[in-house]
Chimera marker file (.cmm) of the C-alpha trace (Angstrom):
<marker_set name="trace">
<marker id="1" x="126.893" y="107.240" z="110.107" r="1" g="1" b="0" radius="0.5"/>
<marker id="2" x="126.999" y="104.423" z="108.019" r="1" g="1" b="0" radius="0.5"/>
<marker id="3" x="125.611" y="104.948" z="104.008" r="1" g="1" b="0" radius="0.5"/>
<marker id="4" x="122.257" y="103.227" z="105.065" r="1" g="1" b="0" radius="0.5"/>
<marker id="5" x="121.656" y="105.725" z="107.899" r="1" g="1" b="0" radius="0.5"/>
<marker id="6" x="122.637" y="108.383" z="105.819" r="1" g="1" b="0" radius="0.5"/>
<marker id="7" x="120.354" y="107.396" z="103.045" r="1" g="1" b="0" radius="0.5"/>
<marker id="8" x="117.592" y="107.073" z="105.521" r="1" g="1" b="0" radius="0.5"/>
<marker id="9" x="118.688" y="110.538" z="106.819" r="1" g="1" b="0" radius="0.5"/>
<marker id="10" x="118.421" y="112.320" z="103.608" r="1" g="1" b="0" radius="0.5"/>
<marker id="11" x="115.158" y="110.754" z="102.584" r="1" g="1" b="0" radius="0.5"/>
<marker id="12" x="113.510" y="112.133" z="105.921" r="1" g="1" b="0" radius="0.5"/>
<marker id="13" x="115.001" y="115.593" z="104.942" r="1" g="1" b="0" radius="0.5"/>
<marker id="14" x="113.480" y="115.629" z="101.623" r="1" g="1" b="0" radius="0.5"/>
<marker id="15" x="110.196" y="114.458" z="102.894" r="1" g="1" b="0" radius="0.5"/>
<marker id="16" x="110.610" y="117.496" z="105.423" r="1" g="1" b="0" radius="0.5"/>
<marker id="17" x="111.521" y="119.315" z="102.340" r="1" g="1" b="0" radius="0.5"/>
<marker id="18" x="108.733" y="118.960" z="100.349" r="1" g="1" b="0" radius="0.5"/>
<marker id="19" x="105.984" y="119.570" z="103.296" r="1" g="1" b="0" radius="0.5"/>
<marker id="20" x="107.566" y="122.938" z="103.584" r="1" g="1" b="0" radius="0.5"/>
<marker id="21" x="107.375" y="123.288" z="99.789" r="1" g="1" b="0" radius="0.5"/>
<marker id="22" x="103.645" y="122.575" z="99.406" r="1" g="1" b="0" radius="0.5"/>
<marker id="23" x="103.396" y="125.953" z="101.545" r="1" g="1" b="0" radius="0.5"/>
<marker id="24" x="104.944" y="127.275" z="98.606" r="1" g="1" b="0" radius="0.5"/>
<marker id="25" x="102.298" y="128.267" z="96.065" r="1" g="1" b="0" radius="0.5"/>
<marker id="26" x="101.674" y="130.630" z="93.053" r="1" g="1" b="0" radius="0.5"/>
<marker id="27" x="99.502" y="133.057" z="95.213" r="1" g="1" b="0" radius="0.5"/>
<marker id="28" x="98.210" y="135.305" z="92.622" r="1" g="1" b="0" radius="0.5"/>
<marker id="29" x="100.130" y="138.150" z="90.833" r="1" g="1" b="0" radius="0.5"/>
<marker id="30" x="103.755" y="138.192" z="91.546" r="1" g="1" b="0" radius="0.5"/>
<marker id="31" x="103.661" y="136.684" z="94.937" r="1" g="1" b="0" radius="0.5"/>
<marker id="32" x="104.053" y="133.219" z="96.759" r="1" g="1" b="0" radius="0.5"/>
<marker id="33" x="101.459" y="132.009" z="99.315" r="1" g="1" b="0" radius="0.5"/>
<marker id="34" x="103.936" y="132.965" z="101.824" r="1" g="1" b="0" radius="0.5"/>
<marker id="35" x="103.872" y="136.396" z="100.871" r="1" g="1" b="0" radius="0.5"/>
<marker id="36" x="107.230" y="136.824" z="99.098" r="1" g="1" b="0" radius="0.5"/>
<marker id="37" x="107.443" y="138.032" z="95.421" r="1" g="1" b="0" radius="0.5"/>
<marker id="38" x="108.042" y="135.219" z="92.866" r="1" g="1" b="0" radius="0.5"/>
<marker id="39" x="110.817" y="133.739" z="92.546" r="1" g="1" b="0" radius="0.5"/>
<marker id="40" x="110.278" y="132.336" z="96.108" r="1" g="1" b="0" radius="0.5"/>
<marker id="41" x="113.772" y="132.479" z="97.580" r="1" g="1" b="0" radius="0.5"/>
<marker id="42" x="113.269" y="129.919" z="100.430" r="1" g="1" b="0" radius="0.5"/>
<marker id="43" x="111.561" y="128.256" z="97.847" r="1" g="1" b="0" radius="0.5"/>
<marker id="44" x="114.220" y="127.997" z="95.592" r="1" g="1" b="0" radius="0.5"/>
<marker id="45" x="116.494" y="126.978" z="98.562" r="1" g="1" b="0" radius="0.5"/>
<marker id="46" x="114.018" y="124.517" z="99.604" r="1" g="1" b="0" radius="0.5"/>
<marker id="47" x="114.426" y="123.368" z="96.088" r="1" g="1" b="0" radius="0.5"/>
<marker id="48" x="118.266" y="123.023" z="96.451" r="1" g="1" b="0" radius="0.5"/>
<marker id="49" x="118.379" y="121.245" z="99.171" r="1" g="1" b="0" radius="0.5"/>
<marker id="50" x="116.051" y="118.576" z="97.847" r="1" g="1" b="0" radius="0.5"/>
<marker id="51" x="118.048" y="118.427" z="94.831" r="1" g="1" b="0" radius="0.5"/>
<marker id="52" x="121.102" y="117.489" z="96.971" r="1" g="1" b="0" radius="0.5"/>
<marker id="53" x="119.590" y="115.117" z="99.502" r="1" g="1" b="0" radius="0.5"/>
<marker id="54" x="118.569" y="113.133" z="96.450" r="1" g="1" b="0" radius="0.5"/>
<marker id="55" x="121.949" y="113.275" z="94.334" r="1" g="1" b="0" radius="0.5"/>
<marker id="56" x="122.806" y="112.361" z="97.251" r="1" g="1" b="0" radius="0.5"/>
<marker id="57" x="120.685" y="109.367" z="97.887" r="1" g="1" b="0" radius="0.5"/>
<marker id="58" x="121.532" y="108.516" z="93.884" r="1" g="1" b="0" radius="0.5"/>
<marker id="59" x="125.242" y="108.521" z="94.706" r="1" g="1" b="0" radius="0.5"/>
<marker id="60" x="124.632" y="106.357" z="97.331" r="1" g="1" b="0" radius="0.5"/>
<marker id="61" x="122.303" y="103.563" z="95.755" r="1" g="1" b="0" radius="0.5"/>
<marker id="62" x="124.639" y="103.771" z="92.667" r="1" g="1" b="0" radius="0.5"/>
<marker id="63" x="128.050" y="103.164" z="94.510" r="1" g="1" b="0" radius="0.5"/>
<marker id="64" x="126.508" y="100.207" z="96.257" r="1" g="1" b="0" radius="0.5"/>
<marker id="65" x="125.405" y="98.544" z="93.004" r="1" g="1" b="0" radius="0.5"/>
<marker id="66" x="129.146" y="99.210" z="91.570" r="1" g="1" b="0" radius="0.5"/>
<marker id="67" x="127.773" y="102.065" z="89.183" r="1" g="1" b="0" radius="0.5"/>
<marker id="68" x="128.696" y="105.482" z="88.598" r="1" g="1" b="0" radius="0.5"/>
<marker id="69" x="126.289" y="108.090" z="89.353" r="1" g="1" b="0" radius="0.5"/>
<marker id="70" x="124.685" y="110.870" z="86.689" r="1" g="1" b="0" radius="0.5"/>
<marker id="71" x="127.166" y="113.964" z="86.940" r="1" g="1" b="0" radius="0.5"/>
<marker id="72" x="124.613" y="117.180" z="87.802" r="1" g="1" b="0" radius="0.5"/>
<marker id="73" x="121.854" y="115.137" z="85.316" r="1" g="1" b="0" radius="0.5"/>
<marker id="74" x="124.268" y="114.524" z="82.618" r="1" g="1" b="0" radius="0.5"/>
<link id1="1" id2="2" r="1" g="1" b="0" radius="0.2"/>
<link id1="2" id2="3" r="1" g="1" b="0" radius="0.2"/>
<link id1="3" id2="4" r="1" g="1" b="0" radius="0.2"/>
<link id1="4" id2="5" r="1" g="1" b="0" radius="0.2"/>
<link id1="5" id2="6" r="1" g="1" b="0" radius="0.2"/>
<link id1="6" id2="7" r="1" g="1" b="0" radius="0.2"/>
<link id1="7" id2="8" r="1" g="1" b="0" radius="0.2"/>
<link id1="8" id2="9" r="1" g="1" b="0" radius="0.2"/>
<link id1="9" id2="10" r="1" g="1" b="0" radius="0.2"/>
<link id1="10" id2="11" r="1" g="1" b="0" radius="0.2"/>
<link id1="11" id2="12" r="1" g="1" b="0" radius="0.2"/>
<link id1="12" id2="13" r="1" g="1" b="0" radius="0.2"/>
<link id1="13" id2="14" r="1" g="1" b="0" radius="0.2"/>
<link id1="14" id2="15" r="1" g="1" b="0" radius="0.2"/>
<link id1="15" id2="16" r="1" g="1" b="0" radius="0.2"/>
<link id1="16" id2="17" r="1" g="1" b="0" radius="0.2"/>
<link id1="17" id2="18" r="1" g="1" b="0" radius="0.2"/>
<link id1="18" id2="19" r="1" g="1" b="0" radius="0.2"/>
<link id1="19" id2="20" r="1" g="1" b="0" radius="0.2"/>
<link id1="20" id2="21" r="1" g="1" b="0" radius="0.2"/>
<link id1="21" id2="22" r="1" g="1" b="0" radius="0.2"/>
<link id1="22" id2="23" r="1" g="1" b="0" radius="0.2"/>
<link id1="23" id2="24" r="1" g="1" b="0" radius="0.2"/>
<link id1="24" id2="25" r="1" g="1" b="0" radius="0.2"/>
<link id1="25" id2="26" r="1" g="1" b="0" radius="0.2"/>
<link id1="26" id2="27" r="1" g="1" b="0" radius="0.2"/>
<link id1="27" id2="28" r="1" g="1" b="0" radius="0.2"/>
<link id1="28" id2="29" r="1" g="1" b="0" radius="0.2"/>
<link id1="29" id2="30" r="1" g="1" b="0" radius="0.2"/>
<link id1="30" id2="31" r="1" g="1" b="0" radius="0.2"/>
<link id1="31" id2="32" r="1" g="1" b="0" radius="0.2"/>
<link id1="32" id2="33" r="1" g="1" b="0" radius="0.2"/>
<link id1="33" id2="34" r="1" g="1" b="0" radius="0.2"/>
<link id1="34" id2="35" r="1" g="1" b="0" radius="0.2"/>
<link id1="35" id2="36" r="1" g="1" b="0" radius="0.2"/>
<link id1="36" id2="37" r="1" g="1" b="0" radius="0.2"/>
<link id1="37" id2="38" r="1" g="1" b="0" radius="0.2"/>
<link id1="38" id2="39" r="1" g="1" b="0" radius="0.2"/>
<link id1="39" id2="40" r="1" g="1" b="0" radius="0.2"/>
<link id1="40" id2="41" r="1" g="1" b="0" radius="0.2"/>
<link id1="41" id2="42" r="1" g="1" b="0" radius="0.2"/>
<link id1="42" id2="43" r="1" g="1" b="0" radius="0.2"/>
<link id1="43" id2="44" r="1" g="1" b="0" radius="0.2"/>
<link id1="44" id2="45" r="1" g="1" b="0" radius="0.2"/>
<link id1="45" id2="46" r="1" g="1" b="0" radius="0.2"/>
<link id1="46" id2="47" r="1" g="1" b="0" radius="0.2"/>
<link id1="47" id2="48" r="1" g="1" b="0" radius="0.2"/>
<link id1="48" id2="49" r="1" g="1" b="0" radius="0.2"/>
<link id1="49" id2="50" r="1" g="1" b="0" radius="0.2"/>
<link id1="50" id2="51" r="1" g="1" b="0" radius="0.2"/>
<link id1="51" id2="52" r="1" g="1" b="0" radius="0.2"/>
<link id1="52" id2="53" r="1" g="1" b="0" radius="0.2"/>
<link id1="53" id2="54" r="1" g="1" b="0" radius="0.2"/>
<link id1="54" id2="55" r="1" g="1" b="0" radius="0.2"/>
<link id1="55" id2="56" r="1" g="1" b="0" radius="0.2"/>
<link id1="56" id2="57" r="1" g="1" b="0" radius="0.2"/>
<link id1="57" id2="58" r="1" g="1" b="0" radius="0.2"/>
<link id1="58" id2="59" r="1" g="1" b="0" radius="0.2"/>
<link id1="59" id2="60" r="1" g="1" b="0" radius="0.2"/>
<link id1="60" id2="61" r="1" g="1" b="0" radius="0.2"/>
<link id1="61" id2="62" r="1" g="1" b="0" radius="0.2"/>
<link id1="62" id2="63" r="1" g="1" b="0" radius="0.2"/>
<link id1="63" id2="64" r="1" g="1" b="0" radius="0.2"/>
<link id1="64" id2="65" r="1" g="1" b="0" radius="0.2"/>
<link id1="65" id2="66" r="1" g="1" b="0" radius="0.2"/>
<link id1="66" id2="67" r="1" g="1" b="0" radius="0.2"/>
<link id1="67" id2="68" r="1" g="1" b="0" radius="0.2"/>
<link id1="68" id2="69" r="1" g="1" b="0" radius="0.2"/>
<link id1="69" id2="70" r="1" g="1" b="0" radius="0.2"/>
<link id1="70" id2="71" r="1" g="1" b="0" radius="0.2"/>
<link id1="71" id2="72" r="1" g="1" b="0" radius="0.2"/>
<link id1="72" id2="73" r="1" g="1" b="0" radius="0.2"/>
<link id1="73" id2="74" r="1" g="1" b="0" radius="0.2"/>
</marker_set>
């Protein structure tokens, strides 16, 4: 897969991503619209995947302008 495919790859996933996120709501009390207590564990792992598509997709776009990319948002 060449970098452009994969950044086209890993900006569908995070589009896929967030859809499944917006079922992901404060639902009153201590529980998320999908009827696990808050935190929302697939939530959160929704969350970390998105997180690493788009350091991902940063790395990517950085290295092909001849830039370094942000360390973990340092």
């Amino acid at each position: 897969m060449s970098e452009a495919e994969f950044v086209e790859f890993a900006t569908v996933q995070i589009a896929v991503i967030d859809r499944a996120l917006a079922r992901h709501r404060p639902a009153g009390g201590h529980c998320c619209s999908c009827g696990q207590t808050l935190p929302c564990p697939p939530a959160e792992t929704l969350r970390l995947r998105r997180r690493h598509y788009a350091g991902c997709i940063e790395t990517a776009r950085a290295t092909a302008y001849g830039a370094r990319p942000a360390e973990n948002g340092r």
